[in-house]
OpenMM code with the backbone's topology and positions (N, CA, C; nanometers):
from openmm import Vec3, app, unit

residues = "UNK UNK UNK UNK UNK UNK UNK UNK UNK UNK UNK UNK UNK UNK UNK UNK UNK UNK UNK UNK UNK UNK UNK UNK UNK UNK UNK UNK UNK UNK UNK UNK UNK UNK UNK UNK UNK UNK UNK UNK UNK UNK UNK UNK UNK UNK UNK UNK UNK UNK UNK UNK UNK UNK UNK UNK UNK UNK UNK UNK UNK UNK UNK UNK UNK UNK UNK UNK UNK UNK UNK UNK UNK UNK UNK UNK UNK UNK UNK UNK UNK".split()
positions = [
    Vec3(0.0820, -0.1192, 0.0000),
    Vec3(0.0000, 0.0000, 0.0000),
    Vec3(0.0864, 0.1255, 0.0000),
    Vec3(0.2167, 0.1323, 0.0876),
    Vec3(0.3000, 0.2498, 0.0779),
    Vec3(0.3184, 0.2934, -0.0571),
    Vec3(0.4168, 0.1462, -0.1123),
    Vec3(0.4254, 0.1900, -0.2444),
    Vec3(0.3754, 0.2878, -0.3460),
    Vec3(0.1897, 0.2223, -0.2949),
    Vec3(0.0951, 0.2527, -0.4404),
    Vec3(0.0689, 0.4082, -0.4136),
    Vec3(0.0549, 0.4610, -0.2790),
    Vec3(0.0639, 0.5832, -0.2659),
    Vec3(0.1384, 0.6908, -0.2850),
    Vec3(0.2653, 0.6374, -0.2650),
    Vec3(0.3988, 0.7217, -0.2522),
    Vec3(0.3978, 0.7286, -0.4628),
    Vec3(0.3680, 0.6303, -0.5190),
    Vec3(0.3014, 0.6891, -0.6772),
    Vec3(0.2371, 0.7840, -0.6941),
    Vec3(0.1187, 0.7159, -0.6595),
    Vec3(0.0067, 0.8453, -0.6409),
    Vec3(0.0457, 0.9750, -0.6180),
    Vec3(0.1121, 1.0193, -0.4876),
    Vec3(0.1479, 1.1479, -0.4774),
    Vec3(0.2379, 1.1752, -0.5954),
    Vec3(0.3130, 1.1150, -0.6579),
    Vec3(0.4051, 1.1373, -0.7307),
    Vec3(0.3122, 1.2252, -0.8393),
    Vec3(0.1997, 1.1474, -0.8441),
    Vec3(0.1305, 1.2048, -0.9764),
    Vec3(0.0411, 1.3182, -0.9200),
    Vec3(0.0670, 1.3426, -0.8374),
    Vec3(-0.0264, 1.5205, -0.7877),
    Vec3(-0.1816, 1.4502, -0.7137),
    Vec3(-0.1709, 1.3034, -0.6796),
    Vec3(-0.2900, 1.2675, -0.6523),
    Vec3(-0.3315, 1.3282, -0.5103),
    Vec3(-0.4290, 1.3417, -0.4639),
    Vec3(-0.5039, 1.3884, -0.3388),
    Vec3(-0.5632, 1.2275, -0.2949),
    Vec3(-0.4955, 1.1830, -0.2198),
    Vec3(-0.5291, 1.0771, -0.1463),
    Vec3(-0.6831, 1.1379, -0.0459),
    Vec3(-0.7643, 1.0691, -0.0014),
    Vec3(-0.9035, 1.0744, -0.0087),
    Vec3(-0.9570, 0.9532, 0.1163),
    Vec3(-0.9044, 0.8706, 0.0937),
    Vec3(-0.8827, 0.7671, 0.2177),
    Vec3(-0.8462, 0.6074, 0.1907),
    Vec3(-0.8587, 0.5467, 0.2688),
    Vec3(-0.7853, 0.3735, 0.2363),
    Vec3(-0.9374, 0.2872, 0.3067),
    Vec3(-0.9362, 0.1768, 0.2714),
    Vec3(-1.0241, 0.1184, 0.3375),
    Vec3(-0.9971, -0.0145, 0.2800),
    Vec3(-1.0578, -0.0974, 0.3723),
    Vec3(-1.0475, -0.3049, 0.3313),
    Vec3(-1.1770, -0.3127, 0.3072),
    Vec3(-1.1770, -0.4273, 0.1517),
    Vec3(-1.3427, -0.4763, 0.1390),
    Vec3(-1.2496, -0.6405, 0.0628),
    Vec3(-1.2999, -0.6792, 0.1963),
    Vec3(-1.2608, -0.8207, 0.1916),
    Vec3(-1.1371, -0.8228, 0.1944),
    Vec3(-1.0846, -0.9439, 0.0963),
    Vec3(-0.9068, -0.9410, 0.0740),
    Vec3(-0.8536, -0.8371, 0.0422),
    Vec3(-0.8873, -0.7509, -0.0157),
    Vec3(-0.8580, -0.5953, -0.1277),
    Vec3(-0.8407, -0.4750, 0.0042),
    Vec3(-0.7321, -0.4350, -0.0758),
    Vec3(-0.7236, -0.3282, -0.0155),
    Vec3(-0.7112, -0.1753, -0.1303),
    Vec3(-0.8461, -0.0763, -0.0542),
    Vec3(-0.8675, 0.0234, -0.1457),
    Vec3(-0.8076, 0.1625, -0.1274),
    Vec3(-0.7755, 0.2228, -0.2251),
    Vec3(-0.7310, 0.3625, -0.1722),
    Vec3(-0.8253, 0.4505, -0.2706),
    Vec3(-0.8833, 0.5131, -0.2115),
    Vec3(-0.9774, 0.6215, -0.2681),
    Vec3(-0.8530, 0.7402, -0.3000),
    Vec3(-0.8359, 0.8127, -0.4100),
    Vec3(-0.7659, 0.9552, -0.4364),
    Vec3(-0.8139, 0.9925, -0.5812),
    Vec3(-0.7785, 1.1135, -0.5997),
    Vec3(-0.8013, 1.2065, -0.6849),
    Vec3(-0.6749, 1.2504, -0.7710),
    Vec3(-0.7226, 1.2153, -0.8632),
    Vec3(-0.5640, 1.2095, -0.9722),
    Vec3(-0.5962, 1.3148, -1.1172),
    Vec3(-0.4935, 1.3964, -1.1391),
    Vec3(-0.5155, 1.4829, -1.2613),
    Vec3(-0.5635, 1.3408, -1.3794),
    Vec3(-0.5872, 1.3948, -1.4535),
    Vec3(-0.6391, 1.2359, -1.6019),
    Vec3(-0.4915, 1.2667, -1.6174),
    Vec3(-0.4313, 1.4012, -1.6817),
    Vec3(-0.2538, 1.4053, -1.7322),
    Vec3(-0.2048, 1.3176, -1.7007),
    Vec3(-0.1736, 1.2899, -1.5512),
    Vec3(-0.0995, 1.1998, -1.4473),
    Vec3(-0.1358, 1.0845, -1.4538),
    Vec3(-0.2281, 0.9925, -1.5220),
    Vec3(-0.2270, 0.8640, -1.5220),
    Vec3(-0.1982, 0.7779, -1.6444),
    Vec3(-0.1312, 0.8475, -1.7378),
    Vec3(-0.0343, 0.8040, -1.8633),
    Vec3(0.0057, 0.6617, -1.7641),
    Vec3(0.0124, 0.5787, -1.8458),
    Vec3(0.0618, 0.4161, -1.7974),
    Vec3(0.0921, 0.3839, -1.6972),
    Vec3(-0.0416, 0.4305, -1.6243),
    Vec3(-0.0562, 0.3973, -1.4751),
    Vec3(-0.0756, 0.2458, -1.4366),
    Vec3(-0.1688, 0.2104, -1.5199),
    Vec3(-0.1670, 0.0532, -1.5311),
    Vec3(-0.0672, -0.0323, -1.5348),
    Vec3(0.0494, 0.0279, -1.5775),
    Vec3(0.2078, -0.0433, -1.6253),
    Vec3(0.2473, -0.0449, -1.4923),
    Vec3(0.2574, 0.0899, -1.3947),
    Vec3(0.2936, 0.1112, -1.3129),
    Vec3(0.2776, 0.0316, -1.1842),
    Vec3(0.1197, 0.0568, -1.1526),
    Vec3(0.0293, -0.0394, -1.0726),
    Vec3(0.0416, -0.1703, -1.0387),
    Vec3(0.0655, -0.2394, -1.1529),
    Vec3(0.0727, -0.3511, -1.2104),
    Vec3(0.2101, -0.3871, -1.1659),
    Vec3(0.3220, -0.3086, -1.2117),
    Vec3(0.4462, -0.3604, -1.1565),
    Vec3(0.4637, -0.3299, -1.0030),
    Vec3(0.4060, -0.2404, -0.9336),
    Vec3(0.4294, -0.2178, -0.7613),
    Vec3(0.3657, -0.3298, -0.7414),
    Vec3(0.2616, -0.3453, -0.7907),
    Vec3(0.1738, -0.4469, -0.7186),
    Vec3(0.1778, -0.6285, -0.7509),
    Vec3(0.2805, -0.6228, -0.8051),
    Vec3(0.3301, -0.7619, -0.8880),
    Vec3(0.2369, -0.8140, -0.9600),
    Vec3(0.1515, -0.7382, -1.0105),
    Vec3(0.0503, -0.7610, -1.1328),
    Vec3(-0.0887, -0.7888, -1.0371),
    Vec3(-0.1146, -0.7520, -0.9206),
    Vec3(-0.2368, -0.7530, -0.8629),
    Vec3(-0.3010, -0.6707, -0.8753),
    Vec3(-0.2836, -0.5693, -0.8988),
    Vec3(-0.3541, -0.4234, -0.8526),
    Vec3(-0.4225, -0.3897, -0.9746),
    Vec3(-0.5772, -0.3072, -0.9577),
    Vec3(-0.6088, -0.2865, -1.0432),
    Vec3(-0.7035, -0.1617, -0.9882),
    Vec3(-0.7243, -0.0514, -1.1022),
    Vec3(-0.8055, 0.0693, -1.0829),
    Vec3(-0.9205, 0.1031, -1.1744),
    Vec3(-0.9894, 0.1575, -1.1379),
    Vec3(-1.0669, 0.2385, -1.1909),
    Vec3(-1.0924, 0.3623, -1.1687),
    Vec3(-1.1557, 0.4995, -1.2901),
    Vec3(-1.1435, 0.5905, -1.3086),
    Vec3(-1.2534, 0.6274, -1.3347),
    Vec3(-1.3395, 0.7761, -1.2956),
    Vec3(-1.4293, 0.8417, -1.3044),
    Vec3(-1.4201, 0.9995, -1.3238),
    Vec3(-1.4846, 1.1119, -1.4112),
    Vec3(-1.4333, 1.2273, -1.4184),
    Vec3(-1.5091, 1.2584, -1.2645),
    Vec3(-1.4399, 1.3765, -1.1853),
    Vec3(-1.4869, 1.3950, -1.0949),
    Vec3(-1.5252, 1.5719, -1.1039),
    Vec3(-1.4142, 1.6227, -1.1676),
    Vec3(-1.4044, 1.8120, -1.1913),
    Vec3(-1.3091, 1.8889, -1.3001),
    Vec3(-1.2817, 1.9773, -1.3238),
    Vec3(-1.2210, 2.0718, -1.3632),
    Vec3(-1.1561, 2.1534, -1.2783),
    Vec3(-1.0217, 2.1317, -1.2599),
    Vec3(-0.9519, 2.1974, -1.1720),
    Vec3(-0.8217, 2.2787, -1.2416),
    Vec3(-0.7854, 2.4064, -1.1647),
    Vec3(-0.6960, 2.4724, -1.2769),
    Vec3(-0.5439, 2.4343, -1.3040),
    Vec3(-0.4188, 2.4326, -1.3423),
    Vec3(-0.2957, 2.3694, -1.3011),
    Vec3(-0.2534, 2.4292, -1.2593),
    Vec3(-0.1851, 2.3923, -1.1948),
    Vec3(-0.0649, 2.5054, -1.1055),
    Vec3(0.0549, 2.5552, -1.1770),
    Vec3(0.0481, 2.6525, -1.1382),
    Vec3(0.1100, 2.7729, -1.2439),
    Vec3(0.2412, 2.7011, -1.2837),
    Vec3(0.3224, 2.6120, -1.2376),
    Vec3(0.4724, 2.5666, -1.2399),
    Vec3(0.4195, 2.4776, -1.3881),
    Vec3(0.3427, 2.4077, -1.3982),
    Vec3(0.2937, 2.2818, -1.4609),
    Vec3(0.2651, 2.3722, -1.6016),
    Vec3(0.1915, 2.4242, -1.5686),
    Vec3(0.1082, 2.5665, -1.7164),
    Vec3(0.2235, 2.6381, -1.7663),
    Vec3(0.3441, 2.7018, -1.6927),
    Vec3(0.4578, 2.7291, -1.7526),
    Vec3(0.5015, 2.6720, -1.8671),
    Vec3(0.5681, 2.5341, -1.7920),
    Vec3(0.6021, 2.4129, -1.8762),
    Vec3(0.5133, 2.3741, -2.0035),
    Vec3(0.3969, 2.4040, -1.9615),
    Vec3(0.3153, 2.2937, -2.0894),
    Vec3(0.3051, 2.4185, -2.2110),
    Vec3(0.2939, 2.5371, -2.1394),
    Vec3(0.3442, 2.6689, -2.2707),
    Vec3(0.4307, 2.6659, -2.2975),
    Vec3(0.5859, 2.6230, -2.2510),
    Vec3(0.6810, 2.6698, -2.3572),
    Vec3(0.6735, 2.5572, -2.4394),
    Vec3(0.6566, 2.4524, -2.4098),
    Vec3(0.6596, 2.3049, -2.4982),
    Vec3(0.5308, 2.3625, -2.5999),
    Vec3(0.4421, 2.4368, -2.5854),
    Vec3(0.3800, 2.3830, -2.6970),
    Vec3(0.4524, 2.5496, -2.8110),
    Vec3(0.4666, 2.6562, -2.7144),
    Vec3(0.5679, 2.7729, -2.7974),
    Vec3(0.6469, 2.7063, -2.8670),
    Vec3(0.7460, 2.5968, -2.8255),
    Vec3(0.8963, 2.4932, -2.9357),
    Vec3(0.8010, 2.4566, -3.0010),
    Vec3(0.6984, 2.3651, -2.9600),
    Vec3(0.6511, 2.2509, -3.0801),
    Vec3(0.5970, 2.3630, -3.2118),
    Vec3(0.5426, 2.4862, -3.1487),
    Vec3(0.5153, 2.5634, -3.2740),
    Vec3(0.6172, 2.6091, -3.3542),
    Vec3(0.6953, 2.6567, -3.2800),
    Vec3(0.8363, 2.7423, -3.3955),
    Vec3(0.9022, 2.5955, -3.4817),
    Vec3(0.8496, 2.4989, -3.4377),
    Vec3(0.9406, 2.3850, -3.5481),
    Vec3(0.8635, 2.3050, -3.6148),
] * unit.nanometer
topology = app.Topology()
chain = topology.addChain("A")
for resn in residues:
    res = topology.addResidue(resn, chain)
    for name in ("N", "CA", "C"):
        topology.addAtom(name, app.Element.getBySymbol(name[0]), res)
């Protein structure tokens, strides 16, 4: 479970809470959609191929200005070339 979290945050997730239903163990969080590029790959390898998720839109939230920087100058290069 450390593992799968210490991901999660990696990806800007808002952890939300943990809970047991049955053998399974769940972690409720809130993840940008950006941030879950081959999450499944990921998951899958922390979890030695056990782990599995599902996804729901939940909002529209704005990026944080560090992130919006970045994603403007990349798309400023991708234009000038």
């Amino acid at each position: 479970m450390g593992d799968v979290v210490t991901d999660l945050q990696s990806r800007r997730s808002i952890i939300l809470g943990m809970d047991s239903r049955g053998n399974y163990q769940v972690i409720k969080a809130r993840t940008p959609l950006a941030e879950l590029d081959r999450y499944s790959t990921s998951l899958r390898s922390i979890t030695q191929g056990r782990g599995n998720y599902t996804g729901r839109f939940t909002e529209y939230a704005p990026v944080p200005s560090d992130i919006q920087k970045k994603l403007a100058d990349e798309y400023k290069k991708a234009e000038n070339h």
